[in-house]
C-alpha positions as CSV (number, residue, x, y, z in Angstrom):
1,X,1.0,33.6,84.9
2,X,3.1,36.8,85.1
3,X,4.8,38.1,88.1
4,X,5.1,41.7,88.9
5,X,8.2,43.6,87.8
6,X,10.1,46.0,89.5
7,X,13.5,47.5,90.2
8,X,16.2,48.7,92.5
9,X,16.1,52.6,93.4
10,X,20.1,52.7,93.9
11,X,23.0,51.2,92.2
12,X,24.4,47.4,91.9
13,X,24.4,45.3,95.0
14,X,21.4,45.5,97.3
15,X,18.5,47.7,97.0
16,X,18.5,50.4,99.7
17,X,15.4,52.3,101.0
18,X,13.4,54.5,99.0
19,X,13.8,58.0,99.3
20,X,12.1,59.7,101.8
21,X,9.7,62.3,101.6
22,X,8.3,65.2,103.9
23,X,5.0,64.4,105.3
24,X,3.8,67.7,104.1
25,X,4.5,67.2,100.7
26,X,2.0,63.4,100.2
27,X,-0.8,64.3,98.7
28,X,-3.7,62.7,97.3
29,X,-2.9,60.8,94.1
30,X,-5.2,64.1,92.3
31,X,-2.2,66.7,93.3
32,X,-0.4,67.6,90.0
33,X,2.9,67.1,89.1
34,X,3.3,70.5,89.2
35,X,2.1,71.2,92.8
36,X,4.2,68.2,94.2
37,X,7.5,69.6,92.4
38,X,6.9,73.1,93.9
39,X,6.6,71.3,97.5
40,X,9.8,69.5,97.0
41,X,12.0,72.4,95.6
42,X,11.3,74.9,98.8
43,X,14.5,75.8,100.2
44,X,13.7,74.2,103.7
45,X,12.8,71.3,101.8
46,X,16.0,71.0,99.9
47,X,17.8,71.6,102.6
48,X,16.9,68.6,104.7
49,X,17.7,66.8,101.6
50,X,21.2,68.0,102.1
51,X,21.5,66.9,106.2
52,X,19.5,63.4,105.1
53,X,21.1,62.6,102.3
54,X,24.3,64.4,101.1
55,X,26.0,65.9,103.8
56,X,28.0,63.0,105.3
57,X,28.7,61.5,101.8
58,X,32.2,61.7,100.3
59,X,32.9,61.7,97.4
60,X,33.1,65.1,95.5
61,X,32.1,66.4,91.9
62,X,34.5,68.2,88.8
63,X,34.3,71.2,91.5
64,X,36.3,69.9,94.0
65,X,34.3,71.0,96.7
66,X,33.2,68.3,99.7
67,X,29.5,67.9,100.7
68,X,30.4,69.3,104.0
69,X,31.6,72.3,103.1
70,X,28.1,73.6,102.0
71,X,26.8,73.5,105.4
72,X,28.5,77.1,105.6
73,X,26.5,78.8,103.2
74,X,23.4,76.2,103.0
75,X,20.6,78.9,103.1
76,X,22.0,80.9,100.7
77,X,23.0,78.2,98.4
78,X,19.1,76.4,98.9
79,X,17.3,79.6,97.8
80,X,19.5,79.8,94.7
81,X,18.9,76.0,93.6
82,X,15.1,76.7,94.2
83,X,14.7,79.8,92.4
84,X,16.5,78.9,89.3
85,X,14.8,75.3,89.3
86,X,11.8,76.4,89.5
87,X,12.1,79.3,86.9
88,X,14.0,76.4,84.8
89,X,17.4,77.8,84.7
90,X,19.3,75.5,86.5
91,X,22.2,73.8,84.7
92,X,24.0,71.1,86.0
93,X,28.0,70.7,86.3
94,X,29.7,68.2,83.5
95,X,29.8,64.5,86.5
96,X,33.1,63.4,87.3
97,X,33.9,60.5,85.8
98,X,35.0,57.4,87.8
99,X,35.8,53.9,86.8
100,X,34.2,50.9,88.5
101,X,36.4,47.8,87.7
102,X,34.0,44.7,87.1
103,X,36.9,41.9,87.0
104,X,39.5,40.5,83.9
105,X,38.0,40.7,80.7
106,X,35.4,42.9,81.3
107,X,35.0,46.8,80.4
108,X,35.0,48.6,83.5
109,X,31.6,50.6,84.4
110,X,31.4,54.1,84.1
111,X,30.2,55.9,87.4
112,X,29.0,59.7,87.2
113,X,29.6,61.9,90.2
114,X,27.8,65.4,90.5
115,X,28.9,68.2,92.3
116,X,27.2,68.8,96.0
117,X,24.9,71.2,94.8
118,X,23.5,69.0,91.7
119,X,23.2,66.1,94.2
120,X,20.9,68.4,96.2
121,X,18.7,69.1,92.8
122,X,19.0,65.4,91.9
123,X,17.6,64.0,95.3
124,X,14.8,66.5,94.6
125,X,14.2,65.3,91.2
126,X,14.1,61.6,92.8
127,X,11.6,62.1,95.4
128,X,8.9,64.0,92.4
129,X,9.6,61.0,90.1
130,X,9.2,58.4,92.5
131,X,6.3,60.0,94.4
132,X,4.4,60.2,90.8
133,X,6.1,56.8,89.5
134,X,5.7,54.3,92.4
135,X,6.1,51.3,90.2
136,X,9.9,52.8,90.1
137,X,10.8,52.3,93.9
138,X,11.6,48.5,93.1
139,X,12.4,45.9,95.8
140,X,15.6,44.1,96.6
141,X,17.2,41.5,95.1
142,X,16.5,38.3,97.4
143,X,13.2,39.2,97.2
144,X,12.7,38.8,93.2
145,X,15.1,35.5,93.8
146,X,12.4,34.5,96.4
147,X,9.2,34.7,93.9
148,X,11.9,33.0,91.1
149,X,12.4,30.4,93.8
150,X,8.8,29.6,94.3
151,X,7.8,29.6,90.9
152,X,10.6,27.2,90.2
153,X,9.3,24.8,92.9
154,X,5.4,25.1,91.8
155,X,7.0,22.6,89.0
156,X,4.3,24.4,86.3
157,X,7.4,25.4,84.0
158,X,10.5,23.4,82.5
159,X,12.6,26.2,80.5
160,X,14.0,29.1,81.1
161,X,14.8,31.9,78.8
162,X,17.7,34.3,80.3
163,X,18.0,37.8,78.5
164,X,20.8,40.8,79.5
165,X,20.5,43.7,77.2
166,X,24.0,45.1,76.2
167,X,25.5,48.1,77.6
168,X,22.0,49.1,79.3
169,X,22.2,52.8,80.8
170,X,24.0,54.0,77.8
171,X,21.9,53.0,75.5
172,X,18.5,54.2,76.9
173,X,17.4,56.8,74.5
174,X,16.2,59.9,75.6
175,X,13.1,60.5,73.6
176,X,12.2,57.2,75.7
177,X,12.4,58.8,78.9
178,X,10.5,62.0,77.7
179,X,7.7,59.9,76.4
180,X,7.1,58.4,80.0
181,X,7.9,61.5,81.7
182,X,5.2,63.2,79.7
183,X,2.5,60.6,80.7
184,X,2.0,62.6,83.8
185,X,4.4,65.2,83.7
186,X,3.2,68.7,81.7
187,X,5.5,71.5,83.5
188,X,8.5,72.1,81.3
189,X,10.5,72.9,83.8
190,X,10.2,69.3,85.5
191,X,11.1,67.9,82.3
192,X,14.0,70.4,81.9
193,X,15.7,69.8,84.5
194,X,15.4,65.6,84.6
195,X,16.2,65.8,80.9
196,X,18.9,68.5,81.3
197,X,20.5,66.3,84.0
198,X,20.7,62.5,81.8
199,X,22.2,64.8,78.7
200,X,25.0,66.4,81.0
201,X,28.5,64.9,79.8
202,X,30.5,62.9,82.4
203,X,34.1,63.9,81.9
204,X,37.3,62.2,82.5
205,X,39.9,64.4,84.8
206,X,41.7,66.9,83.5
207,X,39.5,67.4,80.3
208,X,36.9,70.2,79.9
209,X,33.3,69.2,79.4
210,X,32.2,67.3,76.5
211,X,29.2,68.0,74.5
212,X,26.0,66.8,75.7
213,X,25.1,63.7,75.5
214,X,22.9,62.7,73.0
215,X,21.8,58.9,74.7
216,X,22.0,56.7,78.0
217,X,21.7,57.5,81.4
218,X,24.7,58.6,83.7
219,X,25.3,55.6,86.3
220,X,25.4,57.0,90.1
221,X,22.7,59.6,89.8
222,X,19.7,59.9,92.3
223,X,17.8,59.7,89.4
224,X,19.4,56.9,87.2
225,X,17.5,53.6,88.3
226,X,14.0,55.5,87.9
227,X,14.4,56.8,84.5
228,X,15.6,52.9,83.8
229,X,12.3,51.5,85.3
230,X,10.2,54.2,83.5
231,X,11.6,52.9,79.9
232,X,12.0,49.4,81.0
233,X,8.1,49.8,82.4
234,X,6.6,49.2,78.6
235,X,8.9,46.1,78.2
236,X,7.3,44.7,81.7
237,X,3.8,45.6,80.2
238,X,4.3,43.7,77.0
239,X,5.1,40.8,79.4
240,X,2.3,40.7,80.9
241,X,-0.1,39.9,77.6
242,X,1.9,36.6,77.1
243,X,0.5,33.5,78.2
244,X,1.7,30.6,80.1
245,X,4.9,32.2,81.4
246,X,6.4,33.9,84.4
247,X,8.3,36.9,83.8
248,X,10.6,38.5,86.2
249,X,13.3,41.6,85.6
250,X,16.2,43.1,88.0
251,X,17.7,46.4,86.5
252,X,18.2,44.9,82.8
253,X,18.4,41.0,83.8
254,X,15.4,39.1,82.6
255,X,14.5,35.9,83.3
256,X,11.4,34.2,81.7
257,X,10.4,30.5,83.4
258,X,7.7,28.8,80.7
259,X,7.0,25.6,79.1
260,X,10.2,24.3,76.2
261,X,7.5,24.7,73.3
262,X,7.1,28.7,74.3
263,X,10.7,29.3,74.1
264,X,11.3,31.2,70.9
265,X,7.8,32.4,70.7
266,X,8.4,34.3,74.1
267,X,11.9,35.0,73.5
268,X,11.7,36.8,70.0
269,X,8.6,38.5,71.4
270,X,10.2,40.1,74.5
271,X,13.6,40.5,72.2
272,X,11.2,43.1,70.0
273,X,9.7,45.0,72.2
274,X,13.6,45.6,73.8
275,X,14.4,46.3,70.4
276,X,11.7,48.7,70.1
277,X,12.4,50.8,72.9
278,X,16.1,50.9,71.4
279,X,17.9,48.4,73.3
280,X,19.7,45.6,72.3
281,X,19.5,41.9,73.7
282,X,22.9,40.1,74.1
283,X,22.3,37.1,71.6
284,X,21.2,33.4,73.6
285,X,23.2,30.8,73.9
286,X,23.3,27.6,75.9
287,X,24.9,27.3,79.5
288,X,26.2,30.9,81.3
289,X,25.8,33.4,78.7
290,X,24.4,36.6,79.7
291,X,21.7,35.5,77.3
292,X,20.3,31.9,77.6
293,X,17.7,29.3,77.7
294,X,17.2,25.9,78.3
295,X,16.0,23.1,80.8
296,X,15.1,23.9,84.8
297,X,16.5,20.7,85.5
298,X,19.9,21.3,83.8
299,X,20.1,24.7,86.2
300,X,20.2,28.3,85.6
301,X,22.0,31.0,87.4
302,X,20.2,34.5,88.4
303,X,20.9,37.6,90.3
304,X,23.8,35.6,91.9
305,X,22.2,32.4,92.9
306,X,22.2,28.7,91.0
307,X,19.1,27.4,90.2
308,X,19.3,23.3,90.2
309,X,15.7,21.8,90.6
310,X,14.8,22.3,94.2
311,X,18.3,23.3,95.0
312,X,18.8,27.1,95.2
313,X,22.4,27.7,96.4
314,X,25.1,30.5,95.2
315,X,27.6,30.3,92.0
316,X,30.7,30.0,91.9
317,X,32.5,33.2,91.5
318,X,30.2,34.6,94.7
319,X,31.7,31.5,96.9
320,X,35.0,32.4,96.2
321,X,34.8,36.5,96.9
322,X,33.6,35.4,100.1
323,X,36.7,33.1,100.4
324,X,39.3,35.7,99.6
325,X,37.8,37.6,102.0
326,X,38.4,35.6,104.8
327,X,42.1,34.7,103.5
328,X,42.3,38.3,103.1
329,X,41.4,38.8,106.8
330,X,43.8,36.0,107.7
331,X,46.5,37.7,105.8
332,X,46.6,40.9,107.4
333,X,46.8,39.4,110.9
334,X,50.1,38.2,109.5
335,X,51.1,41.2,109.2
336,X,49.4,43.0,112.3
337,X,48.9,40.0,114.6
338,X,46.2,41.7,116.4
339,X,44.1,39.0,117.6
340,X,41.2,41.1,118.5
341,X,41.0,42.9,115.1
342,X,40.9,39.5,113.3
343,X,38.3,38.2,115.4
344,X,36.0,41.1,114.8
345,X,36.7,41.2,111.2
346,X,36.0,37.9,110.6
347,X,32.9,38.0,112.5
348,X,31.5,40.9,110.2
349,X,32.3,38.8,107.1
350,X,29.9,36.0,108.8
351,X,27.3,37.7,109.5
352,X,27.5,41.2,108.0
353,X,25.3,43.8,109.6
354,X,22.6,45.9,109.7
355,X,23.2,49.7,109.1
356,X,20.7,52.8,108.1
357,X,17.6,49.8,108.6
358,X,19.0,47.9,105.8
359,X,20.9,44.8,105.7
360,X,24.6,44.5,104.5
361,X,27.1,41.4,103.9
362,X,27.2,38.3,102.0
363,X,25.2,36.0,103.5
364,X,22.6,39.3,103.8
365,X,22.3,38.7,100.5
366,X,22.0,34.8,99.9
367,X,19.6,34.5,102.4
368,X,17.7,33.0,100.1
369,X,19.5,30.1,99.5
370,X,18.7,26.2,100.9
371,X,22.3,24.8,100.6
372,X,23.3,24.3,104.1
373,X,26.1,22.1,102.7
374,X,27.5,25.2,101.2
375,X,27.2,27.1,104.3
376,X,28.9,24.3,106.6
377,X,32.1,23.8,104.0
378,X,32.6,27.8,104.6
379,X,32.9,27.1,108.4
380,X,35.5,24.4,107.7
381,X,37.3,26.9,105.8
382,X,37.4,28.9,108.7
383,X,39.0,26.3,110.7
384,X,41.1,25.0,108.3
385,X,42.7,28.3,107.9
386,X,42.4,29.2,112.0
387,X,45.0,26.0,112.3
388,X,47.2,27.1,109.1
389,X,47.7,30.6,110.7
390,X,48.2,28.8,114.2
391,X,45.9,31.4,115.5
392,X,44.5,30.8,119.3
393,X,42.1,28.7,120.5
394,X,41.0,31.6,122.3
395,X,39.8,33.5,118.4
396,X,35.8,33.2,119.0
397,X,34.8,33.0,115.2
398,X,30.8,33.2,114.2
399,X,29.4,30.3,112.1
400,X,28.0,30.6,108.7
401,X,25.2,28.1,109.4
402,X,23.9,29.7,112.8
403,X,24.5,33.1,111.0
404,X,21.9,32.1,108.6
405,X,19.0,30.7,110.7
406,X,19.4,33.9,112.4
407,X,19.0,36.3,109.3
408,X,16.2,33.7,108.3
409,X,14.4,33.5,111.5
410,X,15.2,37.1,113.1
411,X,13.1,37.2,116.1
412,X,14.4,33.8,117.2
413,X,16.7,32.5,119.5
414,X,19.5,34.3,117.7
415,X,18.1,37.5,116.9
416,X,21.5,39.2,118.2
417,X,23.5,37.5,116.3
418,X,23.5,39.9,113.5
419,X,25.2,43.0,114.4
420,X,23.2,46.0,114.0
421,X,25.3,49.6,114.4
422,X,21.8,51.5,114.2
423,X,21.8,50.1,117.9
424,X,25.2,50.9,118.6
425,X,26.6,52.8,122.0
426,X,29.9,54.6,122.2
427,X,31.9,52.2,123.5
428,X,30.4,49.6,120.6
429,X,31.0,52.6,117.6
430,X,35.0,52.6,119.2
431,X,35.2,49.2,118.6
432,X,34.4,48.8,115.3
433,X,36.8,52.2,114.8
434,X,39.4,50.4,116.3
435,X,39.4,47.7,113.8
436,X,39.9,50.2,110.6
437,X,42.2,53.4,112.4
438,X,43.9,51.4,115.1
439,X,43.9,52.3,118.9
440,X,45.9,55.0,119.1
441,X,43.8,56.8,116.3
442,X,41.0,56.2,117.4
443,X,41.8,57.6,121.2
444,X,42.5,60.9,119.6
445,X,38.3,61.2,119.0
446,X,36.5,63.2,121.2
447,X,32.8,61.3,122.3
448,X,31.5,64.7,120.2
449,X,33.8,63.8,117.2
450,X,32.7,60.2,117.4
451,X,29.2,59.7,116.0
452,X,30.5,61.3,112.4
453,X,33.7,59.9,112.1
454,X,31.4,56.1,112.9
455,X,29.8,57.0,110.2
456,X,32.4,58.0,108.0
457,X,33.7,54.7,108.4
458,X,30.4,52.6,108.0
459,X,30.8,53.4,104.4
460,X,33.9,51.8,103.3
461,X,33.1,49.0,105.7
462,X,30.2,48.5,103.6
463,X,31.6,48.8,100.5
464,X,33.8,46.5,101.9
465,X,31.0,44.0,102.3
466,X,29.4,44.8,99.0
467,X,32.7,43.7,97.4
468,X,31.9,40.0,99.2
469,X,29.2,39.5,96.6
470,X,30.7,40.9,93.4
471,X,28.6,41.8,90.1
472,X,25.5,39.8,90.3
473,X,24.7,40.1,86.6
């Protein structure tokens, strides 16, 4: 038995929302390449790619020049991009480069940040491959854990085999890529410009642009997850020809569930065709290695979650980021002693929230767990550390369990208990301001400034949540 494969479309964490695309530019599945990428590159097109998708984001390229600041001279700037992409000029800017730590011990990622206007070319590029690459738009983490999960229950397996290839985007090689691309993909100027924009140096500040680069993929791109999937694609296909396993694959993690006579006949097979494509596996061992295999009933850890029989629950080093978060929260009421403040912030490190239709926070993400034990040690926590801070009886704290039957049963009895800020009025958006600017900034916003500057700040509070979960590889 094989499972089907897939990927996220954006980086770490949880999956977020495929792009979207016009209605006017789906076609039937005969439209050509070329005809869809003509649709997409209009200037009207690419410049509701801007509003939907760049404006409002922060960060800036090697350029210097905000997102926002292109709204000035949009139409002028949209016609450019679409001529020169089109006629297969277009170059990109050298991507900022920004670290990403990942904890002691371990190499920091490396994060590429385009300028405004390559963001707008990149979204472009994303909604053409995706549109003629569907297997690339992926699904979200709980969901592979779910089918893993089941499989482990149906009792048909005892072993696993856990593989993590090293260094993944920067070693996917670029003839790789082309080879894909080309499978439905003839216009050179397509290819160009997704090819142009993986061999585009990522430089460090305050150096001048390297030379290209010759292999991997830049981490942070529009585009970065789908060229992964396309090259990771044959890998999944090889999968499916062996027998008597279930294969499954996040990103670059593999896990294979299949009988403990199967295990270096599946391994070494899956371990070629990785090699093949020019990737290399980390080498298996026994217990938490990145690379592993052994016995279901000793337990295995994926995407996150520990896998002990029937038992799915969460490891170790996820429990305690959602521990120091709460002490965290604790702390800084210390310092503040805004009672309020706590009590709101606490509340969204319970329950997290939905934002933009999808879901955010820690326990957002282990949904998928069965240990209610886990769940009702967390709430003692809370307590414990309510009565070491001497905090009021009057702090209203949400519960971890109650939290969870609500995100696992959302159109019962507690369907509200999950904040969700899509739904949220003025007087709600000032609230949550209040907890990260204070009162008094937050009285200086006008009700027009309001709606932005709520937005502004739903990004770092969910970056904030994202941090609850860690690295899940």
């Amino acid at each position: 038995m094989v499972y089907e494969v897939a990927s996220e479309i954006s980086t770490d964490a949880f999956a977020r929302s495929a792009s979207h695309i016009e209605p006017s530019i789906v076609r039937p599945a005969r439209v050509t390449a070329a005809t869809l990428f003509r649709s997409i590159t209009t200037p009207s097109n690419l410049r509701r790619l801007y509003h939907d998708h760049i404006e409002d984001k922060g960060a800036h390229g090697r350029d210097g020049i905000h997102p926002k600041s292109l709204a000035t001279d949009l139409d002028v700037v949209t016609k450019l991009i679409s001529r020169k992409v089109r006629m297969g000029s277009y170059r990109f800017t050298g991507y900022r480069e920004v670290l990403e730590l990942k904890g002691a011990g371990r190499a920091p990622r490396v994060l590429s940040i385009p300028t405004a206007r390559d963001r707008i070319v990149l979204r472009a590029l994303a909604d053409c491959l995706t549109a003629l690459f569907p297997q690339t738009r992926g699904v979200i983490p709980h969901q592979r854990v779910l089918e893993v999960a089941t499989a482990v229950a149906a009792g048909t397996y005892d072993s696993y085999i856990k593989l993590d290839i090293v260094n993944f985007y920067p070693s996917i090689v670029h003839s790789q890529i082309e080879q894909e691309l080309r499978t439905k993909i003839r216009k050179k100027e397509i290819l160009g410009a997704v090819l142009g924009a993986v061999r585009t140096p990522t430089v460090p500040s305050g150096q001048r642009d390297r030379t290209p680069n010759e292999r991997g993929v830049p981490q942070g791109l529009a585009i970065s997850n789908i060229l992964a999937e396309l090259v990771m694609g044959k890998i999944d296909a090889a999968a499916s020809t062996l027998d008597d396993c279930a294969y499954f694959r996040y990103v670059d993690d593999i896990l294979i569930l299949c009988n403990g006579t199967s295990i270096n006949r599946v391994r070494d097979s899956i371990i070629n065709e990785c090699e093949d494509s020019g990737l290399k596996v980390h080498l298996t061992a026994a217990g938490e290695a990145k690379s592993s295999s052994g016995s279901i009933l000793d337990g295995f850890s994926y995407l996150g979650y520990k896998f002990s029989g029937s038992a799915v629950t969460v490891r170790k080093r996820s429990v305690q980021n959602i521990e120091t978060s709460i002490a965290r929260a604790f702390t800084r009421y210390k310092n503040d002693g805004n009672l309020q403040q706590l009590q709101d912030r606490l509340n969204l490190i319970v329950t997290g929230c939905v934002y933009g239709g999808v879901s955010y926070g820690w326990l957002n993400y282990f949904r998928q767990m069965n240990d209610i034990a886990l769940l009702k040690r967390l709430d003692v926590t809370m307590e414990t550390m309510k009565r070491r801070h001497k905090i009021p009886a009057t702090l209203r704290v949400k519960r971890f369990v109650r939290a969870y039957w609500s995100i696992r049963y959302p159109f019962g009895k507690d369907r509200n208990y999950i904040p969700n800020f899509d739904l949220a009025n003025m007087a709600q958006m000032r609230r949550v301001l209040i907890i990260h600017l204070g009162e008094k900034e937050v009285a200086k916003i006008t009700d027009d400034e309001l709606p932005a500057t709520f937005k502004r700040i739903m990004r770092k509070v969910i970056i904030d949540l994202e941090k609850d979960i860690g690295h899940i590889s």
